[in-house]
C-alpha positions as CSV (number, residue, x, y, z in Angstrom):
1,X,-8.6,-37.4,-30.1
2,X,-4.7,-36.5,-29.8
3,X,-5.5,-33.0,-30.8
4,X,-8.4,-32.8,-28.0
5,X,-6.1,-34.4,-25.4
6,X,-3.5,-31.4,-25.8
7,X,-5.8,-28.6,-26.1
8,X,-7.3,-29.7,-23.0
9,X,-3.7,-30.4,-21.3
10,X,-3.0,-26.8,-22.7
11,X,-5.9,-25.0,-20.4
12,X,-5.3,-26.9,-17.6
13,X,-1.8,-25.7,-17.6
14,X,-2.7,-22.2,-17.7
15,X,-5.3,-22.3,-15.4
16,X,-3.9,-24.1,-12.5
17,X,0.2,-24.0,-11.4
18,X,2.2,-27.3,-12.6
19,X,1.9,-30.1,-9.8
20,X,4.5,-32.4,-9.0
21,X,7.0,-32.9,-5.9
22,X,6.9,-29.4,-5.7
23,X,4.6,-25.9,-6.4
24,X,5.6,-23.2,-8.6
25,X,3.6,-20.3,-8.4
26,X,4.2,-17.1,-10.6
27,X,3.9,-13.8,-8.4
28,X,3.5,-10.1,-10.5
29,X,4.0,-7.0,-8.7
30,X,4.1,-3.1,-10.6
31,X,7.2,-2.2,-8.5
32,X,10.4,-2.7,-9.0
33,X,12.8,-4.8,-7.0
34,X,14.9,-3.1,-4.7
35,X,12.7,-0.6,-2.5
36,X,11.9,-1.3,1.0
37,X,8.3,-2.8,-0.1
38,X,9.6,-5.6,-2.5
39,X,13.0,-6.7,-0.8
40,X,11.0,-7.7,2.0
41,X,8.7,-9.6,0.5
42,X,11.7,-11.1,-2.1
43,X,14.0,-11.8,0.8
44,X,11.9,-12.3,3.8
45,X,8.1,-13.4,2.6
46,X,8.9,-15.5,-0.2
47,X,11.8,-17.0,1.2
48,X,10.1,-17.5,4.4
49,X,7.6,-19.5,2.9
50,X,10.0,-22.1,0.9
51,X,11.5,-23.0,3.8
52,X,7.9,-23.2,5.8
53,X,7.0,-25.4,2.7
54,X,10.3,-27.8,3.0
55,X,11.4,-26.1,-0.3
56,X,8.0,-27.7,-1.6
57,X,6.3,-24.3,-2.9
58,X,8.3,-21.9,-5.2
59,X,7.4,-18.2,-5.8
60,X,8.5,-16.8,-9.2
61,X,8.2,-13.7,-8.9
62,X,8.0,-10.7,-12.1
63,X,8.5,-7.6,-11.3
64,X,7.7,-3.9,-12.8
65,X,4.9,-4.5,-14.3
66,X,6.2,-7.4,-16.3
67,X,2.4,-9.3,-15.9
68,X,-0.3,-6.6,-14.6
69,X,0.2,-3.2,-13.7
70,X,-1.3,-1.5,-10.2
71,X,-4.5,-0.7,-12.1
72,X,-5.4,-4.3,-14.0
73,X,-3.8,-6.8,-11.0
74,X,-7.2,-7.5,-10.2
75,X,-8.1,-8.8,-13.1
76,X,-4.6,-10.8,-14.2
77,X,-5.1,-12.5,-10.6
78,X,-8.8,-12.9,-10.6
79,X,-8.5,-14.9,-14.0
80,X,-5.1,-17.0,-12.4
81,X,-4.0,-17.3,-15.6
82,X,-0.7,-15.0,-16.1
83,X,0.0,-15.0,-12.3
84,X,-1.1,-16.9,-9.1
85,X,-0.5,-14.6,-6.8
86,X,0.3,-10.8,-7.0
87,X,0.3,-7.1,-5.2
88,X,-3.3,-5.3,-5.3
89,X,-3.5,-2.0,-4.6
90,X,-7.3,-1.4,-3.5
91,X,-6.5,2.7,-4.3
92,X,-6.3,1.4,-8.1
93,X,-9.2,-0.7,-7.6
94,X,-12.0,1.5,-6.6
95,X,-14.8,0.2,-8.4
96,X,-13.8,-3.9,-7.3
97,X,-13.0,-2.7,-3.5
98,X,-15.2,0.1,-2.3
99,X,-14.5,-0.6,1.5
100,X,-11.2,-1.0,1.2
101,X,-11.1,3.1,0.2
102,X,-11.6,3.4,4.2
103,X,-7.8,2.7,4.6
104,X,-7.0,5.9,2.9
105,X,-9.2,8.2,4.8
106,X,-7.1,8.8,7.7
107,X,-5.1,11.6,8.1
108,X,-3.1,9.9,10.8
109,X,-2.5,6.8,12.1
110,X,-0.6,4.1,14.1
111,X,3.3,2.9,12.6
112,X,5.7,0.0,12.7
113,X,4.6,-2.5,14.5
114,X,1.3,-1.3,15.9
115,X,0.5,-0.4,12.1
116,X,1.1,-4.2,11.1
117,X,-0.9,-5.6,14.1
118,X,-3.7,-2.9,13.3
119,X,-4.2,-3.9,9.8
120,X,-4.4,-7.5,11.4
121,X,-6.6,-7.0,13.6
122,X,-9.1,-5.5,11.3
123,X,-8.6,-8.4,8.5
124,X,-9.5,-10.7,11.5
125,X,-12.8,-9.1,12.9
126,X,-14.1,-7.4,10.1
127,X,-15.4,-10.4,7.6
128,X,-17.0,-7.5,5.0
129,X,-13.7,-6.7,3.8
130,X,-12.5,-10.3,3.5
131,X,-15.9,-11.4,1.7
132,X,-14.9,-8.2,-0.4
133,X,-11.9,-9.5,-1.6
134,X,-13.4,-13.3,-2.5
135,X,-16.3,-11.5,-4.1
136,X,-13.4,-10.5,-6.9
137,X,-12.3,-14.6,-6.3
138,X,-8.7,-13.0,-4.2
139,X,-7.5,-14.5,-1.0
140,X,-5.3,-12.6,0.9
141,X,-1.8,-14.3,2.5
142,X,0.4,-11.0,3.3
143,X,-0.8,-7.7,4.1
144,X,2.3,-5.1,3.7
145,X,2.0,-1.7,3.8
146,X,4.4,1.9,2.9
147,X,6.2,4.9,3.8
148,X,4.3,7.6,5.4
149,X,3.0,10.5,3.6
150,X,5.5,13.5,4.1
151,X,5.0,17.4,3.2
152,X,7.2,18.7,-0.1
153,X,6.9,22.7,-0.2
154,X,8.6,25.0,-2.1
155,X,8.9,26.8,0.9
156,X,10.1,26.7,4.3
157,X,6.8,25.5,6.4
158,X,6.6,27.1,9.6
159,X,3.2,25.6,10.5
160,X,0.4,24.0,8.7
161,X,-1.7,27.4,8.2
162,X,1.2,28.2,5.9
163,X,-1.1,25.7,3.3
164,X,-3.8,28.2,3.3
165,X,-3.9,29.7,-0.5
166,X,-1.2,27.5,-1.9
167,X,-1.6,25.3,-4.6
168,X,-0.7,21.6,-3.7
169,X,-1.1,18.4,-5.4
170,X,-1.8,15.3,-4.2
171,X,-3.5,11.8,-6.1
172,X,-5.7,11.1,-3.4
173,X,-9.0,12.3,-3.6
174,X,-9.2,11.8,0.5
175,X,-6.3,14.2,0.5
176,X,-7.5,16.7,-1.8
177,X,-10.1,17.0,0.5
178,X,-8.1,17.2,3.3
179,X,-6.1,20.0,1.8
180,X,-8.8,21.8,0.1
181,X,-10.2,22.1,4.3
182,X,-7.0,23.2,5.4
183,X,-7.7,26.0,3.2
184,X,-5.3,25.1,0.1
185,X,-6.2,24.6,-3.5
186,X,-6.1,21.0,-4.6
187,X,-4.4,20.0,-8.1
188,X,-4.7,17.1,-9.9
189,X,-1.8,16.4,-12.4
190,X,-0.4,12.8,-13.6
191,X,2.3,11.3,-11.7
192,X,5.7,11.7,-12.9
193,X,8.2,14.6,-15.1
194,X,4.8,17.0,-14.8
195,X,4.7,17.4,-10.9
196,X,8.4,18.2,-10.7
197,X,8.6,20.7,-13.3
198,X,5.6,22.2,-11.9
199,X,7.1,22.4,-8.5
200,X,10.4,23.8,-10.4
201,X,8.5,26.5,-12.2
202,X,5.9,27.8,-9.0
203,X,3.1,26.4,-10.7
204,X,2.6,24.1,-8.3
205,X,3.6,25.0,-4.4
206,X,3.6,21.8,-3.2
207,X,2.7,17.9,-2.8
208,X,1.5,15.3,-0.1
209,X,2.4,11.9,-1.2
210,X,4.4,9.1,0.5
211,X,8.0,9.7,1.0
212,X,9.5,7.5,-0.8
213,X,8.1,8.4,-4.2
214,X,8.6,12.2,-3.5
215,X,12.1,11.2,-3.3
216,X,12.4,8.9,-6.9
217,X,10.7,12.2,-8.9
218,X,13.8,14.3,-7.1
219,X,10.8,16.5,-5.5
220,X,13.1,17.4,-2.5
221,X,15.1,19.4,-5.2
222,X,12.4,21.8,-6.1
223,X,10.5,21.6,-3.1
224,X,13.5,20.9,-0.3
225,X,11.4,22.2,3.0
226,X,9.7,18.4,3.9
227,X,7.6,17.9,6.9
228,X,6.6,14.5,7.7
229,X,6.0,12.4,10.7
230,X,5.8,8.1,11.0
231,X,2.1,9.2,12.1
232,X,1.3,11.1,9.1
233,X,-0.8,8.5,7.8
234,X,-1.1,7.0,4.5
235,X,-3.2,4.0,4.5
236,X,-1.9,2.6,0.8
237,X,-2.3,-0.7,1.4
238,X,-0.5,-3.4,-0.2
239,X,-2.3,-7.0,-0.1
240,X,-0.3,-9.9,-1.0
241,X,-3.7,-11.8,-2.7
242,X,-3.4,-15.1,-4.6
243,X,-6.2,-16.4,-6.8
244,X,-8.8,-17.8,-4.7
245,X,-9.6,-20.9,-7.1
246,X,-5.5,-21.5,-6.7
247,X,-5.9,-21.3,-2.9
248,X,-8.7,-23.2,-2.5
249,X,-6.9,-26.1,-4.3
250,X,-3.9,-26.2,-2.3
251,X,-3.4,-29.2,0.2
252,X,-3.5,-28.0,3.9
253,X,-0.2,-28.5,4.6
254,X,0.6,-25.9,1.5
255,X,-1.8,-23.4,2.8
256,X,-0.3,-23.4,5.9
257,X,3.0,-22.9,5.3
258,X,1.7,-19.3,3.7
259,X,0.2,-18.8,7.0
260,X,3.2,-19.4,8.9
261,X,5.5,-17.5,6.6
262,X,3.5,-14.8,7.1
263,X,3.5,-14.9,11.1
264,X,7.2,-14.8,10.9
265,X,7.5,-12.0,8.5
266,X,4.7,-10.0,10.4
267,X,7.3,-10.1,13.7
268,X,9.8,-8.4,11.7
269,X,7.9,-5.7,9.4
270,X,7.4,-3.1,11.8
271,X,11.0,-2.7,12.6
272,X,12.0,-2.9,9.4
273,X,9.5,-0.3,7.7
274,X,11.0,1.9,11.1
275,X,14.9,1.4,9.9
276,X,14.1,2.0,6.3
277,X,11.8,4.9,7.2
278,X,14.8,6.7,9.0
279,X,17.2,5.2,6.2
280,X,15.2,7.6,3.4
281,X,15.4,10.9,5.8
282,X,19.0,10.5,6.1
283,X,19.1,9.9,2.1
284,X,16.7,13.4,1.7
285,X,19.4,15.2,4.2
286,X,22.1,14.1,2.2
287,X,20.6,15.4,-1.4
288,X,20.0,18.5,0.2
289,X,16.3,18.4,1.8
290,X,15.2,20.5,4.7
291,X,13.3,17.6,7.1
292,X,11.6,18.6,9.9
293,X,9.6,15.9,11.9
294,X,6.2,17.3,12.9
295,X,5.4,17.5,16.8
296,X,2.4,15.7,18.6
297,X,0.8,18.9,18.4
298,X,0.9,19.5,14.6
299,X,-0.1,16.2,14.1
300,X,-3.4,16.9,16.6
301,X,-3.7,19.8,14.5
302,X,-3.8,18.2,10.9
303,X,-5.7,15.5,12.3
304,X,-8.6,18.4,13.0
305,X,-8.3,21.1,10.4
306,X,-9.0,17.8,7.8
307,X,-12.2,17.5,9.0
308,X,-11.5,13.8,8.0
309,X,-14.7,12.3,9.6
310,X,-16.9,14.7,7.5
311,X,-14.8,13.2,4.4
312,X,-15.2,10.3,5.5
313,X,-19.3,10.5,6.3
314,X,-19.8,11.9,2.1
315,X,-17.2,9.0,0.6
316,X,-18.4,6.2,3.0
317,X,-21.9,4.5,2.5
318,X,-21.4,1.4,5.2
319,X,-21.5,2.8,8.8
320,X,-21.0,-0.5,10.2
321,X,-17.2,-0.9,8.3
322,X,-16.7,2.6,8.9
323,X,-17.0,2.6,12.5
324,X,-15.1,-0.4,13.6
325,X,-12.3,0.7,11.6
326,X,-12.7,3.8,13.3
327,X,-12.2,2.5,16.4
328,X,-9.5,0.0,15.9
329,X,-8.0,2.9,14.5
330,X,-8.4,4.3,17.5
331,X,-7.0,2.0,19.6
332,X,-4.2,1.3,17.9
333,X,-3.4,4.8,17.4
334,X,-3.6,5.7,21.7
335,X,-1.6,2.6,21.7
336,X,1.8,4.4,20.5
């Protein structure tokens, strides 16, 4: 009996977070601490919702890949056994979040603050990708979002016909499509040492990829000339999910101190992801890069040579998602 008493203490445990006076629940994220993505959620979410909570729900968070990496977090958090809550990445989750691929198959796109209200607005009138996220048992509490995508050439980029011929890398496979209609050869190659020796020996002529992790391979030392913009978009989308089953179980008063956390940190993300943003160009300048910040025009001019809505039309099976995205993207983006 004693035996069948402690085995079943033992699951309960590790399927549902300790209750007493308080709430622990254990967070996992693939990043480190210290970029502009995880100090705000470490000193502004989290914190934010302690004191929401009264100090009554705790967030222990592991970072680096300690628990799941970006490519199993749906499954560590869909189970709610290892973590409660944790970063998913839909572009590592392809085959669990279809729609969400939509985010990523804009070449440009609103920032700061209208970029936080967009992605907002969208998890608030578009049920389909909410109902996509319960269908892997995820509820979303904090949507966060990146750097913009920026240009690292070998050489000195006068315009973006200069692409035509070259050989440029890029993860994406909205991208590569992208580049391969702006007339340049698409590369795949693994992440990492790879990419910057082949920008170091010519094999490679250059890469599209957020700032921010251009700059932590040192690609701005073999390919210095970067040309980026805040409306170069990106779409890698960073949702703050917690196991639905865990959610579901919270008392109302816990759930809505996440929701309140979350207004307050939402009022504040846009200016932030702007300061840090012009924090990491003045970091490039002073390593050596060559920034040039693209015009309205060469942003008009990417926007059309990607012939993203073709793209778009051969990756996208539900019209219905597709085109409201498309036009709160739309709005949001006459907006700025």
């Amino acid at each position: 009996m004693r035996k069948n008493i402690f085995i079943f203490t033992v699951l309960a445990l590790l399927f549902f977070p300790y209750r007493s006076d308080s709430l622990t629940l254990v967070y996992s994220d693939h990043e480190p601490l210290g970029n502009m993505r995880t100090a705000f959620l470490n000193d502004v979410f989290f914190k934010a919702v302690k004191e929401c909570s009264e100090g009554q729900i705790e967030i222990m968070p592991h970072w680096n890949s300690e628990i799941s990496t970006g490519y199993n977090a749906v499954k560590i958090l869909r189970e709610g056994r290892e973590a409660q809550i944790a970063v998913i990445v839909p572009e590592y989750a392809p085959k669990e979040l279809p729609l969400h691929q939509i985010f990523k198959s804009f070449p440009t796109g609103p920032y700061g603050q209208k970029q936080v209200e967009f992605f907002r607005n969208v998890y608030n009138e578009i049920p389909e990708l909410i109902n996509e996220l319960e269908a892997n048992n995820l509820h979303a509490v904090f949507i966060a979002t990146g750097y913009p995508a920026a240009f690292f050439s070998v050489r000195k980029l006068d315009d973006l016909n200069d692409l035509r011929g070259q050989k440029w890398r890029s993860a994406s496979f909205w991208h590569k499509d992208f580049l391969a209609n702006a007339g340049a050869v698409p590369v795949t190659m693994a992440w990492g040492q790879g990419v910057f020796e082949a920008l170091d020996n010519g094999t490679l002529d250059g890469l599209i990829v957020n700032i921010d992790s251009g700059y932590d391979i040192k690609a701005h030392t073999a390919a210095p000339y970067i040309l980026t913009s805040q409306k170069l978009w990106l779409g890698h989308e960073y949702i703050i999910a917690m196991n639905k089953n865990v959610w579901d179980s919270l008392e109302a008063s816990e759930r809505n101190a996440f929701v309140r956390a979350a207004e307050s940190s939402y009022r504040i993300l846009g200016r932030t992801m702007n300061e840090a943003f012009a924090r990491q160009l003045d970091i490039l300048r002073s390593d050596g890069a060559v920034i040039r910040i693209m015009s309205d025009d060469e942003i008009s001019f990417w926007e059309k040579i990607t012939d993203y809505r073709t793209v778009q039309d051969k990756y996208i099976n539900n019209t219905e998602v597709m085109n409201s995205v498309r036009t709160y993207m739309k709005n949001f983006k006459e907006a700025d």
